[in-house]
C-alpha positions in Angstrom: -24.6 29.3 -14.9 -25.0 27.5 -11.7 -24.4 23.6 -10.7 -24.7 22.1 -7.2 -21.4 20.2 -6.6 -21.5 17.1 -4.6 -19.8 17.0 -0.9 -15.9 17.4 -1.1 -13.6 14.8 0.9 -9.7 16.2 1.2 -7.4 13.2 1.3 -4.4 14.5 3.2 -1.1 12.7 2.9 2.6 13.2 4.2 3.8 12.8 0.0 1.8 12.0 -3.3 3.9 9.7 -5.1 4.7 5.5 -5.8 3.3 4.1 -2.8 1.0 1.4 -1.5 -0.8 3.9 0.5 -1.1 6.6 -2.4 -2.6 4.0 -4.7 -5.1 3.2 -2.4 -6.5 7.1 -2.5 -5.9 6.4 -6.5 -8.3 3.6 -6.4 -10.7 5.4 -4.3 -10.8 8.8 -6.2 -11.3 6.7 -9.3 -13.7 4.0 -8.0 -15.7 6.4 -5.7 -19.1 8.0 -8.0 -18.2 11.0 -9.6 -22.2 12.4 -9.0 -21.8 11.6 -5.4 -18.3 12.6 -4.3 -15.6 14.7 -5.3 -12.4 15.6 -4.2 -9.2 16.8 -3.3 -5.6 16.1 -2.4 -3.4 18.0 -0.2 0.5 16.7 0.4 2.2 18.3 3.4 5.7 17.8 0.7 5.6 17.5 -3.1 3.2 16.0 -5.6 4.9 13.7 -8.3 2.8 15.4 -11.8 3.5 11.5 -12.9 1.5 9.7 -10.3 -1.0 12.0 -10.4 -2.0 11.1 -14.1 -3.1 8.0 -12.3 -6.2 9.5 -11.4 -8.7 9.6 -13.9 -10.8 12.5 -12.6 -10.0 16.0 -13.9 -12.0 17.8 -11.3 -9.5 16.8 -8.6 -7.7 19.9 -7.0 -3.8 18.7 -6.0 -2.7 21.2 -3.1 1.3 21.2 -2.5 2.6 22.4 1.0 6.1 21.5 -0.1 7.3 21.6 4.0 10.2 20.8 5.4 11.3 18.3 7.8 9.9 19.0 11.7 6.2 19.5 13.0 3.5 20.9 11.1 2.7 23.5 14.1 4.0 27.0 12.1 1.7 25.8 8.9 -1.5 25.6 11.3 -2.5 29.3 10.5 -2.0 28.5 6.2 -3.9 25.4 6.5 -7.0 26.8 8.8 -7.0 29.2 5.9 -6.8 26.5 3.4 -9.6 24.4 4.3 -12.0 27.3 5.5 -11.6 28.2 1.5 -12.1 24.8 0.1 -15.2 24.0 2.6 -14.5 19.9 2.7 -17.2 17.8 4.3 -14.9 15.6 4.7 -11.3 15.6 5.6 -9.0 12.3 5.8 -5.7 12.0 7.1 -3.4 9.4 6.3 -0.5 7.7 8.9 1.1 10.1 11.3 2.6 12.7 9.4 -0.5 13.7 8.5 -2.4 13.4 11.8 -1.2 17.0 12.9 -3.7 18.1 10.2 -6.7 17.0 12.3 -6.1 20.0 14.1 -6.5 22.8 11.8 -8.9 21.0 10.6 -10.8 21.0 13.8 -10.1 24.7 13.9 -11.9 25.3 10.6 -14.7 23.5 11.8 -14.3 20.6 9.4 -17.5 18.4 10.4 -15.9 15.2 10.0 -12.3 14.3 10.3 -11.0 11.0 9.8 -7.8 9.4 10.2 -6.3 6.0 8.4 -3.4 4.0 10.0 -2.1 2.0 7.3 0.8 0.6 9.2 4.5 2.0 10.5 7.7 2.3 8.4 11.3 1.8 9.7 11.9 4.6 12.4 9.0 2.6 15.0 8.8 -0.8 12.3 6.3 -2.2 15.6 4.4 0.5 16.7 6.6 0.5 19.9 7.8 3.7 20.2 6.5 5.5 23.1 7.0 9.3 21.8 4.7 8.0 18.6 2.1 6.6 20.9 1.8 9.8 23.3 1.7 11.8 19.7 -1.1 9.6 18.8 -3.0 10.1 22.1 -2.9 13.7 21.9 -4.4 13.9 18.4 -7.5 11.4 19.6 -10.1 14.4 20.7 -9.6 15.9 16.6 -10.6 12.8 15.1 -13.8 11.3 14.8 -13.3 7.9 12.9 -10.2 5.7 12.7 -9.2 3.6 9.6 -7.4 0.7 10.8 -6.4 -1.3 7.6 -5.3 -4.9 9.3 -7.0 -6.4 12.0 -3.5 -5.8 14.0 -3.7 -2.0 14.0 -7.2 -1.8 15.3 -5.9 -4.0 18.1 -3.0 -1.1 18.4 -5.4 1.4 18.2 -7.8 0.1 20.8 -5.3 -1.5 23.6 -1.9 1.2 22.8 -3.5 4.2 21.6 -6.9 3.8 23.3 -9.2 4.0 20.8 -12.7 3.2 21.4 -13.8 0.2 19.2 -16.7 1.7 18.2 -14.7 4.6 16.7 -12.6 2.2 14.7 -13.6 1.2 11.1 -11.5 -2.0 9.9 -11.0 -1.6 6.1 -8.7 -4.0 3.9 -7.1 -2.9 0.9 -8.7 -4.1 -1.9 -7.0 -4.7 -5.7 -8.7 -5.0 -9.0 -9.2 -8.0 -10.0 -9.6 -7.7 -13.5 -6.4 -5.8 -14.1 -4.2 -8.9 -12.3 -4.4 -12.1 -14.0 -2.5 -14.4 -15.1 -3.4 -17.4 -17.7 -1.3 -20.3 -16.7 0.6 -21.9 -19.3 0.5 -19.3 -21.5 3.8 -17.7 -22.6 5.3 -14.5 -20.4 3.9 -11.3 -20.9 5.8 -9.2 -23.8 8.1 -6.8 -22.0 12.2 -6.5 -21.8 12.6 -8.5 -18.5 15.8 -10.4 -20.1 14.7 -13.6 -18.4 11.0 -13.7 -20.4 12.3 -17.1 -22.3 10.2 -19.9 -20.4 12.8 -21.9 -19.7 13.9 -19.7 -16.5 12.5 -19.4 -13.5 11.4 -16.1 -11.6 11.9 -15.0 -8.1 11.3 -11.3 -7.5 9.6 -8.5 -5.3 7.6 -5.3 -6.2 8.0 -2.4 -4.4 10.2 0.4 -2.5 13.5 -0.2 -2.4 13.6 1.1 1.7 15.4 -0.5 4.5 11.9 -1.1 5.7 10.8 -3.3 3.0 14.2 -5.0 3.5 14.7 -6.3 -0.1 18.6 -7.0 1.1 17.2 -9.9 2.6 15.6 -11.4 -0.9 18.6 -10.7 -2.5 20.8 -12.8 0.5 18.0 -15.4 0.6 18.6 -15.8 -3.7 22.1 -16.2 -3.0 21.8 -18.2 -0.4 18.9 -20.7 -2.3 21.6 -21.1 -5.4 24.1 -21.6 -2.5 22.0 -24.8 -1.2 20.8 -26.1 -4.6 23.4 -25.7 -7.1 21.4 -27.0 -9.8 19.0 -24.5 -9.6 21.8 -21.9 -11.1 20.5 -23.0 -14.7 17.0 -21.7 -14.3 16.5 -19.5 -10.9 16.5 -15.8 -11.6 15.9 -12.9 -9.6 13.6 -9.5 -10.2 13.6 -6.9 -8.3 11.0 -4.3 -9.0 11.1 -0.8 -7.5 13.3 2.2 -6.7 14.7 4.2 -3.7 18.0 4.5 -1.6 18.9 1.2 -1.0 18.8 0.0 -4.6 22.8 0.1 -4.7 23.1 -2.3 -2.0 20.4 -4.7 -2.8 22.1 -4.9 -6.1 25.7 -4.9 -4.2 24.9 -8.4 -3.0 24.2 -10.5 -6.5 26.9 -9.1 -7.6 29.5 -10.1 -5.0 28.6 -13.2 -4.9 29.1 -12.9 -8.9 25.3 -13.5 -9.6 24.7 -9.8 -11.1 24.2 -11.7 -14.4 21.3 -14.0 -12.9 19.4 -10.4 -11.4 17.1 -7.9 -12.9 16.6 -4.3 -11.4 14.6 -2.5 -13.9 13.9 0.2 -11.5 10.2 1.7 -10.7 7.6 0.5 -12.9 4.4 1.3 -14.7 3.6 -2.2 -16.2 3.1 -3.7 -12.7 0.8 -6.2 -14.3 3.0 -7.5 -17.2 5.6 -7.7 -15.1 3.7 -10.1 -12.3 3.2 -11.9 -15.5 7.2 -12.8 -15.4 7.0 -14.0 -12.3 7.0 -17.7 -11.0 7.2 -16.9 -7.5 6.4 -13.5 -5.3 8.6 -12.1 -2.1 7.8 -9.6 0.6 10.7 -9.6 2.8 9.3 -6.6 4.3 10.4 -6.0 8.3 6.9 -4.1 8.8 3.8 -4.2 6.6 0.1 -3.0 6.9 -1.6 -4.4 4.5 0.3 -4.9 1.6 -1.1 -3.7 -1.7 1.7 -6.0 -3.4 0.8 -8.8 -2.1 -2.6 -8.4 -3.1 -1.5 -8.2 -6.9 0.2 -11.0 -6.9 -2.5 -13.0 -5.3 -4.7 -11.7 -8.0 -1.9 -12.4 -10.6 -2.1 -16.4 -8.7 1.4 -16.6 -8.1 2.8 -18.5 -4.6 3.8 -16.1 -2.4 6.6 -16.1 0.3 6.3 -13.1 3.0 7.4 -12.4 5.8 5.2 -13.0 9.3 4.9 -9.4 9.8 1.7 -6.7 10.4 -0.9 -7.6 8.5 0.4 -10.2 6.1 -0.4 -13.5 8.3 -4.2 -12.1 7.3 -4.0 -12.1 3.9 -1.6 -15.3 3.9 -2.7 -18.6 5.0 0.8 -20.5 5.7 0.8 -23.7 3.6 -2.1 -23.4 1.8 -1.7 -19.5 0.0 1.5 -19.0 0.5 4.1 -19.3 2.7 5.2 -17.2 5.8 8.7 -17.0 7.3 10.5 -15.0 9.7 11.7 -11.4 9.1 15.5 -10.6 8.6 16.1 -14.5 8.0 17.5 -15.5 4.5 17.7 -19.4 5.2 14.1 -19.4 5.7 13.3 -17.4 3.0 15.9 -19.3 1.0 14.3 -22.8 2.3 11.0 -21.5 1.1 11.4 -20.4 -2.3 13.7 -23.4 -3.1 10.5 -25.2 -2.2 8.1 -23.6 -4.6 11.0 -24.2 -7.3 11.3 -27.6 -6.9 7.6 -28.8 -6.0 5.7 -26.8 -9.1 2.3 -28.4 -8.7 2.5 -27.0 -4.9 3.2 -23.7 -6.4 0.6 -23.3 -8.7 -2.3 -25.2 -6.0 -1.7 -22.0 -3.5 -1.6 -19.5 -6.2 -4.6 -20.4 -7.7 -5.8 -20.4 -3.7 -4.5 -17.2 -3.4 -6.5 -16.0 -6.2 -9.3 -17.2 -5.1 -9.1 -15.8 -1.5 -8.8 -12.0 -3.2 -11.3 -12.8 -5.3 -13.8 -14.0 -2.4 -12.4 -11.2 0.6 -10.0 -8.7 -1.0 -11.2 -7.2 -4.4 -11.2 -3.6 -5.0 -15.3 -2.9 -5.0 -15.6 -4.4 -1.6 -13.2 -1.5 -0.3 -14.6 1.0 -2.2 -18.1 -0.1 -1.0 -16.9 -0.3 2.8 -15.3 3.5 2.5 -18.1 4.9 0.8 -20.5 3.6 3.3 -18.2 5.2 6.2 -17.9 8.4 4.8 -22.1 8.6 4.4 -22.5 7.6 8.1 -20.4 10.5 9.2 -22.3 13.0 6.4 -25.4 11.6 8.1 -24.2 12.3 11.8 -22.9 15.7 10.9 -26.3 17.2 9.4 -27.1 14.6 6.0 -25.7 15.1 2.6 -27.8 18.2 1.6 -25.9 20.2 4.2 -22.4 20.3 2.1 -23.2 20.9 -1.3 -21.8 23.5 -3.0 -22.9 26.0 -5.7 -20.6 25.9 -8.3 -20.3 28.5 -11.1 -20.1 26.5 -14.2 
């Protein structure tokens, strides 16, 4: 028996696993209608079988290239094989590791390609290195829409790369709403944070433990606050939330400074709710950020935020009045601002409860899904209308 499948987008991506940027395809894939859209997922390196039970679909096809480090030039032959099989309407790259794909893509004669720039990570942390740019450049003829997720990547796009505007679709993240809240007043959420008991008071971070994301400097910047207000020693506790290779370190500095007692690494996480609901205070001490995913949550969870003044987080954080924004790399600042929250709580919880509103009004997860869903149509409709990809399925 026959079925006519819906239009097939491939979400291309460098590695599916924990990430701000994999969670956003998550959302989409599971957001997106299932009688319109389906798709697929192809990593140029490994697929964690863990993240992937995220997604709620099980029509999704996951596609591991498992390649090593260097370009993607020898696997152009495998993947103009690949996608002439799969026949995607629809194929989106993600960041640079994946733009090389465009080009087998084009080969193929994938209809529309289009590429998302969600931000840079700690080998170009500014978008300022020039061999990056020139790659960029040459991929612009296999590309037919850009995804700029902050305001200051489609500037990077337009004025570095040279993107036309009118190419450039400017999407924020979005976060669910529903799934983040928090009811002030209300005892912690149940889980084995040891500092759950109301009587403390908790700093922490969510995400990567990466030298981008630069969590050594929230662990300086605790020292340093307990340093400048030795009274806060009885209550002030830190959470750090997240894995990767510079989780030794981070956790290298409490404990010189004999606070290892005082912190809380519980490692990678799939409570990311309940644990928000420990919080008191959020930190991004990132040295590079798109738009931050993280940050989101914890707006939607109402806490104050402190992050630093870096990519796209100056448009999600208004300084003074959702949170507060401080320099990156500099632990007295940071340290100056969460001693404020800690010792001023109404101002605390006035710009979380702004915060929440602000996601609530610009940032929630239907507007992104809306905005996507409406970009991938327009290029269907330039490229021949929906009709034209549809596939007979046998059933």
């Amino acid at each position: 028996m026959k079925s006519i499948a819906p239009p097939l987008i491939l979400h291309v991506v460098h590695r599916f696993d924990v990430g701000g940027l994999e969670n956003g395809v998550v959302n989409l894939i599971n957001r997106m209608s299932h009688q319109d859209w389906r798709h697929a997922i192809l990593s140029l390196t490994e697929i964690s079988e863990g993240f992937a039970k995220r997604v709620k679909r099980d029509d999704v096809q996951y596609i591991s290239l498992r390649k090593g480090p260097g370009h993607l030039l020898n696997w152009y032959p495998k993947l103009h094989r690949l996608f002439k099989g799969l026949a995607p309407a629809i194929v989106h790259t993600r960041n640079l590791a994946a733009l090389e794909a465009s080009v087998p893509a084009w080969t193929s004669g994938i209809p529309a390609r289009v590429h998302g720039e969600h931000g840079w990570d700690v080998t170009d942390p500014y978008g300022q290195v020039r061999r990056y740019q020139y790659v960029r450049r040459a991929y612009r003829p296999f590309v037919h829409r850009y995804i700029a997720l902050s305001q200051q990547i489609q500037a990077y796009l337009e004025q570095c790369i040279g993107i036309r505007s009118e190419s450039i679709s400017q999407i924020y993240n979005g976060v669910d709403t529903s799934k983040f809240q928090i009811e002030h007043g209300s005892q912690r959420q149940a889980n084995d944070c040891p500092f759950s008991h109301p009587e403390y008071w908790v700093v922490g971070s969510v995400g990567r433990l990466e030298q981008v994301k630069d969590q050594l400097n929230l662990a300086r910047a605790f020292v340093r606050a307990l340093e400048m207000n030795p009274a806060a020693k009885r209550r002030m506790r830190l959470a750090v939330i997240g894995d990767g290779t510079m989780r030794e370190r981070v956790m290298d500095v409490v404990t010189r400074a004999g606070l290892a007692s005082y912190a809380w690494f519980p490692g990678s996480r799939t409570d990311i709710p309940q644990v928000l609901g420990n919080l008191d205070c959020f930190v991004l001490p990132s040295l590079s950020e798109g738009i931050s995913n993280t940050i989101l949550e914890a707006m939607a969870s109402g806490l104050p935020i402190v992050a630093t003044r870096v990519g796209g987080n100056a448009e999600l954080i208004e300084d003074g009045l959702s949170g507060l924004l401080v320099p990156p790399g500099n632990s007295e600042a940071m340290a100056r601002a969460i001693l404020s929250y800690f010792l001023d709580p109404g101002v605390a919880r006035r710009h979380g409860r702004t915060a929440r509103r602000v996601v609530e009004d610009r940032f929630s997860l239907d507007r992104m899904v809306s905005e996507y869903t409406a970009m991938y149509e327009s290029l269907l409709q330039r490229a021949g209308g929906r009709d034209r990809f549809k596939r007979a399925m046998v059933a």
